[in-house]
N, C-alpha and C positions, 0 to 999 in steps of 0.2 A: 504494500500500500504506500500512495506517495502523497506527500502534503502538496497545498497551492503551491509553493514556492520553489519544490522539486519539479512541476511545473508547468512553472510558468518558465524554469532555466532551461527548460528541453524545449521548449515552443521556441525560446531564446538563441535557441546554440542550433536548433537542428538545421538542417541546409535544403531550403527547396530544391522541386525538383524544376526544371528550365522545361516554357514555355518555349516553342517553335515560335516564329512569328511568322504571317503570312502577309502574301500582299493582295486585296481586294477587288474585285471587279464584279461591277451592277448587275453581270450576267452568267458569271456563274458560282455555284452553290458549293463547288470542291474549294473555292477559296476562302470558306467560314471557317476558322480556326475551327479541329477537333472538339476541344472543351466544351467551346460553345453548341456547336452539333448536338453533345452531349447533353447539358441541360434539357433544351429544345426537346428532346425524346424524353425527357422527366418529365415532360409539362408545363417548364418555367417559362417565364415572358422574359426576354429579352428585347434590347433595344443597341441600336450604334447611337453612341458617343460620337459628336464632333470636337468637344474640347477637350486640351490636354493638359489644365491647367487644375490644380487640388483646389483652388476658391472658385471654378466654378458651377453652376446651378447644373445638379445633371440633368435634372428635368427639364430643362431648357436649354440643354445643348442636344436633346434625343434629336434624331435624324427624323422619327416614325415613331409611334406609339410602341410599346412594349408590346412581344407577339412571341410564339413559340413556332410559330409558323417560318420551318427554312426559309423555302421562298423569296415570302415575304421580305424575312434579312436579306437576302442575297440582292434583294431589289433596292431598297436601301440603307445598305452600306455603301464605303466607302474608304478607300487607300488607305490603311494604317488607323481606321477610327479605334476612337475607346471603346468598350461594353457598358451593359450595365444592368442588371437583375432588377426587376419588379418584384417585391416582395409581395404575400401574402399570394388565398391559391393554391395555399399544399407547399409553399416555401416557408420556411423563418433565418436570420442570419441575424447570431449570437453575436457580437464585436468586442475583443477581449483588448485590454487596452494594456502590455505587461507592466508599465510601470504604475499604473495605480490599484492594479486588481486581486493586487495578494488578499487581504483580508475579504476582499468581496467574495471572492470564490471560496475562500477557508467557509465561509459562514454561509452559502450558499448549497455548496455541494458536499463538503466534507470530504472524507477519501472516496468518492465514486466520480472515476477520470476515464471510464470506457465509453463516453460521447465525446472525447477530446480525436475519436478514429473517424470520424464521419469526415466529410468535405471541406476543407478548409484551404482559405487565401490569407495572404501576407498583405500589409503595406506597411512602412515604414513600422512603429513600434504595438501596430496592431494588430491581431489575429482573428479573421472573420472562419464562423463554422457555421455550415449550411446545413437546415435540418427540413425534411418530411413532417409535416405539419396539417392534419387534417382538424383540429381544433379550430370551434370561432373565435376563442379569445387567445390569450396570453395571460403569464402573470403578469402583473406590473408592479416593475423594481422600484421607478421612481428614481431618487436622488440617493437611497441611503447604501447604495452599492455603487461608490465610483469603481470608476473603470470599466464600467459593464452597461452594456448598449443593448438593445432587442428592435431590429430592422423587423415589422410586422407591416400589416395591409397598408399601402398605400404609401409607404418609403420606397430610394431608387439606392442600390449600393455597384457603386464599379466594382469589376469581376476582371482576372484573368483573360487573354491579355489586355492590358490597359497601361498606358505609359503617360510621363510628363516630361513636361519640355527641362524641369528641375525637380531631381529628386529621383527614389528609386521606382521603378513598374507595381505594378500589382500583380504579385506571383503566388500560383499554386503551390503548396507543400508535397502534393500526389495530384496530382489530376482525372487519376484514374480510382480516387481511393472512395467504398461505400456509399452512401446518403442514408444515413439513421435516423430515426425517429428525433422527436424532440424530449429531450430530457426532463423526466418530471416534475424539478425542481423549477422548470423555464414553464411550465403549466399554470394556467389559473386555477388559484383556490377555490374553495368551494363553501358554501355555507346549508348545514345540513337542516333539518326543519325543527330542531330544539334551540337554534342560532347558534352553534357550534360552527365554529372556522377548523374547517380540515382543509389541510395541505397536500396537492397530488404530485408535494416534492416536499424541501425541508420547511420548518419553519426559519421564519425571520428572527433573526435574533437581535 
């Protein structure tokens, strides 16, 4: 069994795996990076990115609405654009931030670290994991767990490949590794009919 802080050093130290990069055309569909392919067959919406800049609005740089439909992408995209996942839908994307999340996750999950094998992206000092999600809700963390973010309906998170004109890309760990359920802990509570609050993960401490 390993604590937050054993880790969040292995999230820290490990070394992705390298994205191919490709180059796009309006008209054909072998030019959509694999990855993306991949989602697309999960059911996720995707969208091209025209900007390559970390302050800008993703949702106003989309080329086209978020769609899962090849196609569609293939139609517009665009040389070298960014990505970008549409959350919610049977998607969630957990954002683990390493330098402020040790306690968050100590008191969150405790020693249960086998949802840290699902899908997961890099950028800079963060760690996005992508979960199967067929719940209407989420828990909601709120403020009292820095470090810890919950991308749900109606957020937009850049994905693998995705690059800036400064700074590092946004890279896969595995590209090829599972999609897991959403961890209990990341579940909405519930309140039973004596007004008893049960947790379909830890409580809050």
């Amino acid at each position: 069994m390993i604590n937050a802080e054993t880790f969040l050093a292995n999230l820290q130290n490990s070394t992705p795996t390298a994205t191919p990069s490709s180059s796009f055309t309006r008209a054909s569909i072998c030019d959509i990076p694999d990855s993306i392919l991949r989602v697309c067959e999960l059911g996720w919406r995707v969208a091209p990115i025209l900007a390559h800049s970390t302050s800008a609005s993703i949702k106003s740089s989309m080329t086209a609405p978020p769609t899962s439909d090849i196609l569609s992408l293939a139609l517009s995209a665009h040389e070298r654009c960014n990505w970008a996942f549409a959350t919610g839908r049977g998607l969630l994307i957990l954002e683990v931030n390493l330098e402020e999340a040790y306690h968050s996750l100590q008191c969150l999950c405790g020693g249960e670290w086998g949802w840290q094998e699902t899908l997961r992206f890099r950028h800079r000092t963060s760690r996005f994991f992508a979960f199967s999600h067929s719940e209407r809700q989420v828990r909601f963390l709120g403020s009292r767990f820095p470090g810890i973010k919950l991308h749900w309906e109606g957020s937009a998170v850049l994905i693998p490949p995705s690059w800036f004109v400064y700074g590092p890309p946004v890279t896969f760990d595995d590209p090829n590794a599972p999609v897991l359920r959403t961890p209990q802990w990341l579940q909405r509570r519930e309140v039973n009919g004596n007004g008893v609050t049960s947790s379909r993960g830890r409580d809050e401490r």
